[in-house]
MARMARSE-362638 format. One record per atom (N, C-alpha, C): residue in three letters; x, y, z. Coordinates in steps of 0.1 Angstrom, whole numbers, plus 5000, padded with zeros to 4 digits. Example, Ala and Ser with C-alpha at 12.3 -4.5 7.8 and 13.67 -1.06 7.14 Angstrom:
BEGIN
ALA513249435078
ALA512349555078
ALA513249675078
SER512849785071
SER513749895071
SER512950005079
***
This chain:
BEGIN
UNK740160943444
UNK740960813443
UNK740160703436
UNK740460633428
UNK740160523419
UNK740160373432
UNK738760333424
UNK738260203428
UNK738460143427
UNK739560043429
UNK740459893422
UNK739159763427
UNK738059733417
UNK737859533422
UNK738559463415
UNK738559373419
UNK739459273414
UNK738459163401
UNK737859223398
UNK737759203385
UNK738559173368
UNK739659243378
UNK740959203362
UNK742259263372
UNK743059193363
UNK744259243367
UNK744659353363
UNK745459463373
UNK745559603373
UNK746959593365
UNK747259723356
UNK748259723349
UNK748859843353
UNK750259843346
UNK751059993352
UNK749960133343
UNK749560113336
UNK748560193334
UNK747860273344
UNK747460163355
UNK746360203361
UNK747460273376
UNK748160213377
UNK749360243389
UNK749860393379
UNK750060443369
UNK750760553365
UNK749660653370
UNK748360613364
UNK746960723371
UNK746960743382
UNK746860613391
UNK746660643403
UNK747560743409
UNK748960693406
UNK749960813412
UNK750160923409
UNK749560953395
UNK749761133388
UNK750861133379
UNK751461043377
UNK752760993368
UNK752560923356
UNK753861003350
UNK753460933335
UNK753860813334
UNK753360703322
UNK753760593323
UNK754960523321
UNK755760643316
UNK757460613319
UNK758260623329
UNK757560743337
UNK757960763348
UNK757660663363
UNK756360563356
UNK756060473365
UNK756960333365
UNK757460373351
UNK757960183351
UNK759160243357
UNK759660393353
UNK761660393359
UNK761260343374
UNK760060403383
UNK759760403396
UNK760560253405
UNK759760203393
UNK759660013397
UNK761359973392
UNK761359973379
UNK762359893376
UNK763760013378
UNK763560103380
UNK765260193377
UNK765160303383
UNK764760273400
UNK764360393407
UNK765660543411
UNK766760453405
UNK767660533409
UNK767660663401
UNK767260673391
UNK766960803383
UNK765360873386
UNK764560843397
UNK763560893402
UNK763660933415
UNK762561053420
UNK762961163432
UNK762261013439
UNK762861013453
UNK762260953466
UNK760860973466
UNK760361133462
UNK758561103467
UNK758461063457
UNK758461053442
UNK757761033430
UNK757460843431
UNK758760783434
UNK758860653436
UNK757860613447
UNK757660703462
UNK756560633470
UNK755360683467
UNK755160753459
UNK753460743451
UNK753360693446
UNK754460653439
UNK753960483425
UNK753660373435
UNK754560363446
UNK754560223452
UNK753160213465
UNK752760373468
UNK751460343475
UNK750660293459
UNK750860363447
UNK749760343437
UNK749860163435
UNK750960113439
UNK750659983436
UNK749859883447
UNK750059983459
UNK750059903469
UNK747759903464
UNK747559983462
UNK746060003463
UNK745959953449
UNK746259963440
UNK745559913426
UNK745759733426
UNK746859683436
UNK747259553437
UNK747759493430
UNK748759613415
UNK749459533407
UNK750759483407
UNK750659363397
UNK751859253401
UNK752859263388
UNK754059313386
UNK754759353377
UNK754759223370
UNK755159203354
UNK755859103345
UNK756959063349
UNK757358943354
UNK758558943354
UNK758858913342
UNK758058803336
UNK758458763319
UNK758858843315
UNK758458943313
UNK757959003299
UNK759359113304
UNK759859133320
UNK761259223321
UNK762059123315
UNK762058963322
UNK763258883315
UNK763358853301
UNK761958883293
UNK762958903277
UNK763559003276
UNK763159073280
UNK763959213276
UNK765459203284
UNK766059183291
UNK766659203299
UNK768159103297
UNK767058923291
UNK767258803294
UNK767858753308
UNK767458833318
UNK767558733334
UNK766358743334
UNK766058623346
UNK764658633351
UNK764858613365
UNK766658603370
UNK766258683385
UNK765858573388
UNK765758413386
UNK765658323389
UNK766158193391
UNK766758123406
UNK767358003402
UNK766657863407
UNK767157763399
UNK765957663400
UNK766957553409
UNK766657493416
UNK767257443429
UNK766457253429
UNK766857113427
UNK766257033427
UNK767056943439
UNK766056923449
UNK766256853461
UNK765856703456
UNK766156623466
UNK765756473468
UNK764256483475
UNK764556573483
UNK763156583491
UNK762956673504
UNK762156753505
UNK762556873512
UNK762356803527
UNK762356703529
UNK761656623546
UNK763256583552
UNK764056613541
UNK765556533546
UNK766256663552
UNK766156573568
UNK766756683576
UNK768056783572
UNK768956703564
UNK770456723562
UNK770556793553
UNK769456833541
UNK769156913531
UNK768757033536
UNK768257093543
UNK767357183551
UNK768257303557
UNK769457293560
UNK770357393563
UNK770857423546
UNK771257363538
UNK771857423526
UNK770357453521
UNK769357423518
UNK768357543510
UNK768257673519
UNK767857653531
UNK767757763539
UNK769057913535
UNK770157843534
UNK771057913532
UNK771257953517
UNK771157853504
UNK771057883493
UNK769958053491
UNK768558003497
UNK767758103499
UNK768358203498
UNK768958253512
UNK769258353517
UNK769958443510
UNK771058313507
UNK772058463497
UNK772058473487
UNK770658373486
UNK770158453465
UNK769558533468
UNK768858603481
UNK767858663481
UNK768858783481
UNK769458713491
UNK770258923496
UNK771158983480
UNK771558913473
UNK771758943456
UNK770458983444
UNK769258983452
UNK768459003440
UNK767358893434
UNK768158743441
UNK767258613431
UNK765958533437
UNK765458513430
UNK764658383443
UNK764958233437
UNK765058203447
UNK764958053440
UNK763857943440
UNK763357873431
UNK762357763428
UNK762657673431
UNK761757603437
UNK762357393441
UNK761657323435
UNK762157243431
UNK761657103430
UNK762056983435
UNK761356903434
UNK761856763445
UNK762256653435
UNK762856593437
UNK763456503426
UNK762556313431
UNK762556313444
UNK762056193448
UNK762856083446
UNK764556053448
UNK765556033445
UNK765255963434
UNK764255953422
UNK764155933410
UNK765056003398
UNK765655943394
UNK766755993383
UNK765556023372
UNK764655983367
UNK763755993356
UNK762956093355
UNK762556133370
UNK762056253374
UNK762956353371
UNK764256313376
UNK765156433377
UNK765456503364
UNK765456393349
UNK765656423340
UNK764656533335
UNK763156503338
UNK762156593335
UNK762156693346
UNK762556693355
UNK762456833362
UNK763756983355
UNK764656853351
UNK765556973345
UNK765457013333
UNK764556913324
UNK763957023310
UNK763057083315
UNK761957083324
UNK760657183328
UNK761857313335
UNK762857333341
UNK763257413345
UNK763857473338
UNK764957413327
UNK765357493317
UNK764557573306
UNK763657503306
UNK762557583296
UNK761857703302
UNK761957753314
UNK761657823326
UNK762857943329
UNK764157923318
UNK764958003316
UNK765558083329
UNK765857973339
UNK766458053348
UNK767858103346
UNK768258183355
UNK769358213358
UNK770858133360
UNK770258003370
UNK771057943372
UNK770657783380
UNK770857713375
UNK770357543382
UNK771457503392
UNK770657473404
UNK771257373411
UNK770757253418
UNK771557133413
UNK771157023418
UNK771956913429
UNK771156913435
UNK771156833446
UNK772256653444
UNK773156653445
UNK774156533436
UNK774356583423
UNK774956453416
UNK775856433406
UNK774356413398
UNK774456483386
UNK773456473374
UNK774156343364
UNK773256203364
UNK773756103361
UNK773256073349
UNK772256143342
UNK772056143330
UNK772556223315
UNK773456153309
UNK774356203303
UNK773056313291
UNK772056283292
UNK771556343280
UNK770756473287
UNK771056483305
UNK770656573313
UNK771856683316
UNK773056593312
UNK774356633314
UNK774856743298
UNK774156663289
UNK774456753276
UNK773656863276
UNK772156863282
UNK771256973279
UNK771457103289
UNK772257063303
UNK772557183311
UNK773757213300
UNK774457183297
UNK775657223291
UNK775357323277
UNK774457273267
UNK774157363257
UNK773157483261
UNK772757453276
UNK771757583278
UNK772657653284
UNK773857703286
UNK774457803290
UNK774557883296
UNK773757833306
UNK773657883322
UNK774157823329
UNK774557873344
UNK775657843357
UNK775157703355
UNK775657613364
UNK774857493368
UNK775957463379
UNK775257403395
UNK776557353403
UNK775557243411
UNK776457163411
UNK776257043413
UNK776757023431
UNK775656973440
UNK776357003452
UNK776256823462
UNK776456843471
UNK776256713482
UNK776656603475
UNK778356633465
UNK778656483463
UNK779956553453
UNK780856473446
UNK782556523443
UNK782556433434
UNK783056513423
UNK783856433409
UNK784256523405
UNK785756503395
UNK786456573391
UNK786056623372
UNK784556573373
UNK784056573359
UNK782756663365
UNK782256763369
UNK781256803371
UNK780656863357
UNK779356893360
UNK778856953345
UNK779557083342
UNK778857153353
UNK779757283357
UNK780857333365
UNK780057353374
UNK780957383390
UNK780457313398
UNK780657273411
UNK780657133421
UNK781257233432
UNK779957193445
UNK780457243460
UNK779557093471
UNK780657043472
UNK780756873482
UNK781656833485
UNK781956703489
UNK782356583495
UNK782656483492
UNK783556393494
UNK783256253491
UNK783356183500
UNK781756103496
UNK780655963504
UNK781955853505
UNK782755833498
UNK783355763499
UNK784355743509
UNK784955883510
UNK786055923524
UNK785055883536
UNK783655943532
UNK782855933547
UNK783055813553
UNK782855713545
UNK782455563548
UNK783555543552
UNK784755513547
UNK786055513550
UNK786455573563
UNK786255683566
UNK786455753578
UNK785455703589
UNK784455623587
UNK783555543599
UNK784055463602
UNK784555383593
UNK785255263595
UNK786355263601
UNK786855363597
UNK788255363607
UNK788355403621
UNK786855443624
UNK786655543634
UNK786155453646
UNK785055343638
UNK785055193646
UNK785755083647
UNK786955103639
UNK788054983641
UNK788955113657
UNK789355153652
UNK789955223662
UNK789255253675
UNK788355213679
UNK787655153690
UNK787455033690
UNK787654973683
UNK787954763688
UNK786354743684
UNK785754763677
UNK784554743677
UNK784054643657
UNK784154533659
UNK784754423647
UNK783054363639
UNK782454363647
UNK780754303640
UNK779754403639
UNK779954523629
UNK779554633626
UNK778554583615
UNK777854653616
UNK776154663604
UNK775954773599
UNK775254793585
UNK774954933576
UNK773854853578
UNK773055073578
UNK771555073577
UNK771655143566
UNK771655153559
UNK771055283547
UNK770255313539
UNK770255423534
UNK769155403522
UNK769455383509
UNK768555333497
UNK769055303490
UNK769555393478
UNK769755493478
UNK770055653475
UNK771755623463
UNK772155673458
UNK773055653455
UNK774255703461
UNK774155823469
UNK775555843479
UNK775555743495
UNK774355713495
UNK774555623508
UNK775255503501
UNK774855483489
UNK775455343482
UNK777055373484
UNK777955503479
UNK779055513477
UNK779455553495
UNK778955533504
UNK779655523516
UNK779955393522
UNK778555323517
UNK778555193522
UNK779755153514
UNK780455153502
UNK781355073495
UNK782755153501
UNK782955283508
UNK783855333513
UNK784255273526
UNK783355233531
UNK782855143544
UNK783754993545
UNK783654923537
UNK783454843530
UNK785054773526
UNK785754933519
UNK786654873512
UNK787754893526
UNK787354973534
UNK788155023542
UNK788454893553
UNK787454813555
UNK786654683565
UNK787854553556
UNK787854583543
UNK788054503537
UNK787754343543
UNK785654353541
UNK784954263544
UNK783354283540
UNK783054183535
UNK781454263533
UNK781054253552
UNK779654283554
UNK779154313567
UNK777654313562
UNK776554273576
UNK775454283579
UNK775054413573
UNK773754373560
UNK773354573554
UNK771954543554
UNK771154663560
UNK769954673556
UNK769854783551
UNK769154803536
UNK768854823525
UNK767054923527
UNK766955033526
UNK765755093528
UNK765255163519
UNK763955183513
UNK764055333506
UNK764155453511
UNK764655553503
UNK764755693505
UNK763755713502
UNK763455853508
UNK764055893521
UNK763355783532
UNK764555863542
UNK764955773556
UNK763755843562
UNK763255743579
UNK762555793584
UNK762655703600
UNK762055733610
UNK762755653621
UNK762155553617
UNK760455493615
UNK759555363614
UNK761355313606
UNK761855333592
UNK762455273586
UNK763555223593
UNK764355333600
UNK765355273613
UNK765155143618
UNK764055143626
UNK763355063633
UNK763454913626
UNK762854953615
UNK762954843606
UNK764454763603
UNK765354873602
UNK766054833599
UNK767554733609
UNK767554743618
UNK768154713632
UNK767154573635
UNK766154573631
UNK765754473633
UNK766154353620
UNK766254403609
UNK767254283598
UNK768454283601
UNK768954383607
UNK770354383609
UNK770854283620
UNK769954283627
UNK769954173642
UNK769554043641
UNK768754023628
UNK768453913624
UNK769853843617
UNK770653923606
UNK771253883599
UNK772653823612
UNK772753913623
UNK773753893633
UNK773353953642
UNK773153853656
UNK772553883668
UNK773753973679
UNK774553953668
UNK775953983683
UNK776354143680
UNK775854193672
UNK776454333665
UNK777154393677
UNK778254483670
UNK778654583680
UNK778054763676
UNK778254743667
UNK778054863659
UNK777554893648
UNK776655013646
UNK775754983635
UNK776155163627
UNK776755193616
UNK776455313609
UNK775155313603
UNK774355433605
UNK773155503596
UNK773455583583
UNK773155623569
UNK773255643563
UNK772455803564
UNK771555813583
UNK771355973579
UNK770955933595
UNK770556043599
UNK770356043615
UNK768956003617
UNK768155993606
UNK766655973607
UNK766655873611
UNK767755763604
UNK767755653604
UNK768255593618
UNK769055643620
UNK769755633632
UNK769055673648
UNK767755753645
UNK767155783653
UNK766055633656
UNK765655623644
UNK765155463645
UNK765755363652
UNK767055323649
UNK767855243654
UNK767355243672
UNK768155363674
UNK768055373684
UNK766555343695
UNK765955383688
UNK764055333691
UNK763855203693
UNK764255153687
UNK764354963683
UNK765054943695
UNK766254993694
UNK767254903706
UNK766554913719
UNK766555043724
UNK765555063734
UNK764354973735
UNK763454963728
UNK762754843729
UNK762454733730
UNK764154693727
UNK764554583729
UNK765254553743
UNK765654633748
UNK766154633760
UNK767954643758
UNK768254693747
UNK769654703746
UNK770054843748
UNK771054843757
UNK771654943759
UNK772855003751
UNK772355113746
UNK773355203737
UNK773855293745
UNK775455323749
UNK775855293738
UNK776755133746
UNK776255043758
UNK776954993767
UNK776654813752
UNK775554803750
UNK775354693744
UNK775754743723
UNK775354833723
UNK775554853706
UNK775655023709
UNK776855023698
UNK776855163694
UNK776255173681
UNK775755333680
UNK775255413667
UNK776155503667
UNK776155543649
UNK776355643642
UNK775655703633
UNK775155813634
UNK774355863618
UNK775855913611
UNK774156033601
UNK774656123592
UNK774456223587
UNK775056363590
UNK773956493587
UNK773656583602
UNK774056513613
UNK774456623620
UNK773256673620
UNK771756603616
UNK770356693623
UNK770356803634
UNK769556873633
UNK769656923648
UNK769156853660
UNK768056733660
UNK767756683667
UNK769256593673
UNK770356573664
UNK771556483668
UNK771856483684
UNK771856633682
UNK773056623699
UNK772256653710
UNK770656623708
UNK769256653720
UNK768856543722
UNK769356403714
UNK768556293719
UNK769256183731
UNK768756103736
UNK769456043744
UNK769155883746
UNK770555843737
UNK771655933742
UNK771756003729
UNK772356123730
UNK772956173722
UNK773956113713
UNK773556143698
UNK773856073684
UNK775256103679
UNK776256033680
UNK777556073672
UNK777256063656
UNK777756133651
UNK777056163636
UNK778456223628
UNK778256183615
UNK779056283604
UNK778756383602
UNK779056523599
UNK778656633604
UNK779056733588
UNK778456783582
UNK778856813568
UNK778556993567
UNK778857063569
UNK778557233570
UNK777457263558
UNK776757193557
UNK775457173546
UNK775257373545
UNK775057453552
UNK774957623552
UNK775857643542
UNK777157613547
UNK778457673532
UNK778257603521
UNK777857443521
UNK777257453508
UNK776257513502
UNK775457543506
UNK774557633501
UNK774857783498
UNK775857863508
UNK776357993500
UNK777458003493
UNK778157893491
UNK779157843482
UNK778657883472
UNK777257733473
UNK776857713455
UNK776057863451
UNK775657963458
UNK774658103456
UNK775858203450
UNK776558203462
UNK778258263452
UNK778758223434
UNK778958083436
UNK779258043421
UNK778158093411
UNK776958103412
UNK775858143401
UNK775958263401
UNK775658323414
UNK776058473411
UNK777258513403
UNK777858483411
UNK779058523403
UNK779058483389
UNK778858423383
UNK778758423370
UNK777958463357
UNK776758473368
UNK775758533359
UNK776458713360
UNK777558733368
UNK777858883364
UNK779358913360
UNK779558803352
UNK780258763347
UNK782258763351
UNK781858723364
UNK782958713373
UNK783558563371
UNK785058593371
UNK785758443364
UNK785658373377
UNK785458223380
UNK785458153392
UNK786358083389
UNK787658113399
UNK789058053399
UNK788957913408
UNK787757873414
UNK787757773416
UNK786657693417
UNK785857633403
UNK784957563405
UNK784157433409
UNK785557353416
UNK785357233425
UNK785457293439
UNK784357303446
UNK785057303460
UNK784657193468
UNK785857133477
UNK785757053486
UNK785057093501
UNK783857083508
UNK784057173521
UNK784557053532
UNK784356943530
UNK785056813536
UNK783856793542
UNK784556703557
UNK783356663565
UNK783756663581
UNK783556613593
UNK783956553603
UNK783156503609
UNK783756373620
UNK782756253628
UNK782656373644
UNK781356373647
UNK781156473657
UNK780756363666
UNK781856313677
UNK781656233688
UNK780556253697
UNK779656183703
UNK778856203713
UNK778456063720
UNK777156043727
UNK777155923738
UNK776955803731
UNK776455843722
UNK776055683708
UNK777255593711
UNK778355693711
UNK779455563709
UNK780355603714
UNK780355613728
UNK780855633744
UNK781755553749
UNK782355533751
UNK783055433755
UNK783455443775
UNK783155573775
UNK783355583792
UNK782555493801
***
């Protein structure tokens, strides 16, 4: 048996020796096992397991042109509400064959622009980003690279590609109606300054048909920033009834503040987040929140790429998954 140090990288060369196999018979092993016997295949794969070689993927994806890769751009992987749709994106690219690569966008549009030429030049399979791609010259270059692209966690009837979300705008609208129909009239936004929290707060808003008490945070949310923010909110109006969070981080804050203030939620001020964290329905009191099935977007959007990278027609490339207000003690009225 042959001595592998790690002195250089081991090639199928050295994996075809090791196993007794010739070097065509080594690559069908790896890449096209189905025309090779069961043992011939687990001698190549002990020979890889000891020589420690790590196939090309490059050098399969010229040949092949996939590279069996999709590139995925978040806001930021710390945002609770994100964390169920990558988990799930994961999954069912995995169980198809793909992995997928992240990047973080840092709700910077400028970044976003260069993350999506470093990824297209990276020739994946298929991009997915996190919102609406607002850069038309980001907008023209997915479009002439001619791969999938789906646009998720937000709704237009102009997507680049295909689109699996929501509209921020119903959200906000649906809060509002959700605290008028509880009698509850000197309401406050906390949000961040993100662009879909922007289009809730204006759903909010139009629905109030009134401006209202707003504190204004950066993204990403965090509780310190909650904290912070309940405290301008209280400054701007001492008498609040009710305050929406633009994510539950935020709202978890809130809630820290009041308490320390000696105000009783939900008897002196109600909360609302957004995103349905898991921490939502363990805190206490327990957080009423917007609730968004963030998982199906994520195998929604793993479906639409697949599917097309195998060249299956998608008869429906908008999908709506909606949303719902998931009641809890935040805003209790018993």
């Amino acid at each position: 048996m042959t001595v592998f140090r790690a002195t250089k990288s081991a090639t199928l060369h050295d994996v075809a020796r090791e196993a007794g196999v010739s070097l065509i018979t080594a690559s069908r092993a790896l890449s096209n096992p189905a025309v090779v016997s069961e043992g011939t295949i687990a001698k190549v794969h002990e020979a890889v397991q000891r020589t420690g070689y790590i196939p090309n993927l490059l050098a399969g994806s010229l040949k092949s042109k996939r590279s069996l890769m999709v590139a995925c751009l978040v806001p930021a992987i710390s945002v609770a509400q994100f964390l169920p749709t990558v988990q799930s994106l994961t999954s069912s690219l995995d169980a198809a064959g793909y992995q997928l690569i992240l990047g973080q966008t840092g709700y910077d549009h400028a970044r976003e622009e260069a993350l999506i030429n470093t990824m297209i030049s990276r020739r994946p399979d298929g991009i997915v980003v996190t919102g609406l791609v607002h850069s038309t010259a980001s907008r023209e270059q997915l479009r002439n690279a001619g791969i999938p692209v789906v646009e998720m966690w937000d709704l237009s009837d102009r997507p680049v590609d295909m689109l699996v979300g929501f509209s921020h705008i119903k959200v906000g609208s649906a809060i509002a109606g959700y605290f008028l129909s509880k009698g509850w009239q000197r309401i406050g936004i906390a949000t961040g300054d993100d662009h879909r929290g922007a289009l809730r707060r204006e759903g909010l808003l139009a629905t109030l048909g009134r401006d209202v008490p707003t504190a204004v945070v950066p993204a990403p949310s965090s509780m310190e920033l909650g904290r912070r923010a309940l405290t301008e909110l209280l400054r701007q109006d001492p008498t609040l009834q009710a305050v929406y969070c633009s994510s539950d981080q935020l709202a978890q804050g809130v809630l820290a503040e009041a308490q320390a203030r000696g105000l009783r939620v939900p008897g002196q001020l109600v909360v609302c987040g957004f995103g349905d964290a898991d921490f939502a329905a363990h805190m206490q009191p327990s957080l009423t929140t917007v609730q968004v099935d963030g998982a199906v977007i994520g195998s929604t959007a793993a479906r639409l790429i697949v599917d097309r990278c195998r060249g299956v027609a998608i008869a429906q490339p908008i999908v709506d998954v909606g949303f719902r207000i998931v009641e809890r003690e935040s805003t209790s009225q018993s």
